[in-house]
N, C-alpha and C positions, 0 to 999 in steps of 0.2 A: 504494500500500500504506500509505505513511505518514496519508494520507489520510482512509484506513477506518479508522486508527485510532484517529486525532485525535477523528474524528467517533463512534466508539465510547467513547473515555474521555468527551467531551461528552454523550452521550445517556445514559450510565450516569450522570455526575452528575445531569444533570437529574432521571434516573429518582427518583435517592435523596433529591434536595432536594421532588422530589412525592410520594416514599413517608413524610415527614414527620407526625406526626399531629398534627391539626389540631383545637386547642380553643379556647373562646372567648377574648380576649385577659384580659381580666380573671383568667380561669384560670390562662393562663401564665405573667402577673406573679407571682399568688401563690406558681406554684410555682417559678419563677426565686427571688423573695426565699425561699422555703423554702428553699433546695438553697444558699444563699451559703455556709453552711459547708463545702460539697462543692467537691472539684474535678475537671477533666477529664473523663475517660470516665465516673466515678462520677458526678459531675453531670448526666451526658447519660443516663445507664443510671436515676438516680432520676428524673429529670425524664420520661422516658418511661416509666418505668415508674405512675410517676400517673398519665400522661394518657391509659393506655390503662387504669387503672382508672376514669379519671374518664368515661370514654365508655360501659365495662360497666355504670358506674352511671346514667348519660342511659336508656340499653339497657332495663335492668330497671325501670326508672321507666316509662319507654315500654310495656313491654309489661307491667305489673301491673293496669292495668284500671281505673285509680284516676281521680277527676278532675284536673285541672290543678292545679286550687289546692291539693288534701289532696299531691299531689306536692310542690310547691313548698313546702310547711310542711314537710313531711317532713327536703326536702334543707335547707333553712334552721335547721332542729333540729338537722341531723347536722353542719352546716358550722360552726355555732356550736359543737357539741361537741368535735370531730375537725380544725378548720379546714383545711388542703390537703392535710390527710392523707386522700386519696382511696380508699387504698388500705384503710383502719381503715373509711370507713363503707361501702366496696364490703362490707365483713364485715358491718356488722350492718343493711343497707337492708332485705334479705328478714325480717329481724324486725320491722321499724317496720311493713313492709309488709301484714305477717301480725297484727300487732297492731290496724292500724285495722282491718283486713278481718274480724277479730272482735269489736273494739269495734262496730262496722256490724252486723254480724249480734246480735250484743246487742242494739242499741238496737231495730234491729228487730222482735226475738224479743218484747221486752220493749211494743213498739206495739202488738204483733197482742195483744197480751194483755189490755192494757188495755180495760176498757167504755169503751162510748161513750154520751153521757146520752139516758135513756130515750126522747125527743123526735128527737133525730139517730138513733139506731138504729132507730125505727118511718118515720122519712123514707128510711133507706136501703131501708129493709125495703119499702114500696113501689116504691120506683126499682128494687129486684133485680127486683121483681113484675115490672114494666113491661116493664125490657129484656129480662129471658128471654121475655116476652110476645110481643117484637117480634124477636128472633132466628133469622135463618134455617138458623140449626144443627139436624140432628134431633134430634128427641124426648128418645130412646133415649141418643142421646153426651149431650145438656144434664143430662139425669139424672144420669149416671154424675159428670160434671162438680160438680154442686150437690149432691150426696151429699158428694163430699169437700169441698166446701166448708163442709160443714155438721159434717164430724166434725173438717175444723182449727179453724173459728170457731165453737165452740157458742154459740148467742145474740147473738153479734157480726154482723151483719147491715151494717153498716160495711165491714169484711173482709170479707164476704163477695162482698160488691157489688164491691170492688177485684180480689179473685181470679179473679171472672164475667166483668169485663170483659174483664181481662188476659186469659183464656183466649177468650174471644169476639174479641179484636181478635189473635189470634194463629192462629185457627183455619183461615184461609184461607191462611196461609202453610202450616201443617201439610198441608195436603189439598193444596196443591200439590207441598208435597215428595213426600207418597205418592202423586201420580200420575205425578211423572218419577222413581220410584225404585219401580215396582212389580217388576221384576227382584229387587230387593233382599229383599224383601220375602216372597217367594214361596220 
């Protein structure tokens, strides 16, 4: 009996020295030297409490869709601002986040807008020729396709040529989807 329970207060420690959350070491320094003013359980409750902001914020970096590097400026912006206060830029990441992802959409808004010189838009302007020339998409769909490329890009033949491809190099996943989801569909 004494046994099982030697071996139960044993396994439970272990459990709770692995239920520990676990950040990079450089992390933890910081937030050890943050928390010197603290002590006790208050030190162990703030200390945990960061580092499980600091992982919701790895989290929401991970899954905003961003690349690596606009990530890594992002956190390097907010760490310089906030320094191990994990917890202050877990608050305003989804803003920074939301701010490039419309600065992006600006810059882009503001490409497709732009002409392109008369020589480069008569070069795209043949290459659309070409490739819809040589695409085995019907007719019928390519039309409907280069109609709307013609009413987002009027005279922009550049954009145009990008939008054809992208929809030409995407068409064969699309027709696969609606042939193992014709259930769906119906």
């Amino acid at each position: 009996m004494t046994k099982k329970i030697i071996l139960g207060v044993l396994l439970f420690g272990s459990y709770l020295f692995a239920a520990q959350i676990q950040v990079p070491e450089a992390v933890e320094k910081e937030l050890n030297k943050s928390a010197r003013t603290l002590s006790g359980s208050d030190r162990v409750q703030f200390i945990n409490w960061q580092k499980t902001a600091y992982i919701q914020l790895e989290q929401i970096a991970k899954e905003s869709g961003l690349p690596e590097v606009e990530i890594a400026r992002i956190q390097k912006r907010l760490h310089q601002m906030y320094g191990s206060n994990y917890r202050k830029q877990l608050q305003v990441i989804d803003d920074e986040i939301s701010d490039y992802k419309e600065l992006v959409r600006r810059v882009q808004e503001q490409n497709a807008n732009v002409k392109p010189d008369e020589a480069t838009n008569t070069l795209a302007q043949r290459e659309l020729t070409i490739t819809l020339a040589n695409t085995t998409i019907p007719k019928e769909i390519l039309d409907i396709y280069s109609n709307n490329a013609k009413e987002l890009y009027p005279g922009n033949y550049v954009a145009q040529k990008k939008y054809m491809e992208s929809i030409i190099s995407t068409f064969p996943q699309v027709l696969e989807w609606i042939k193992n989801n014709k259930s769906i569909l119906n």
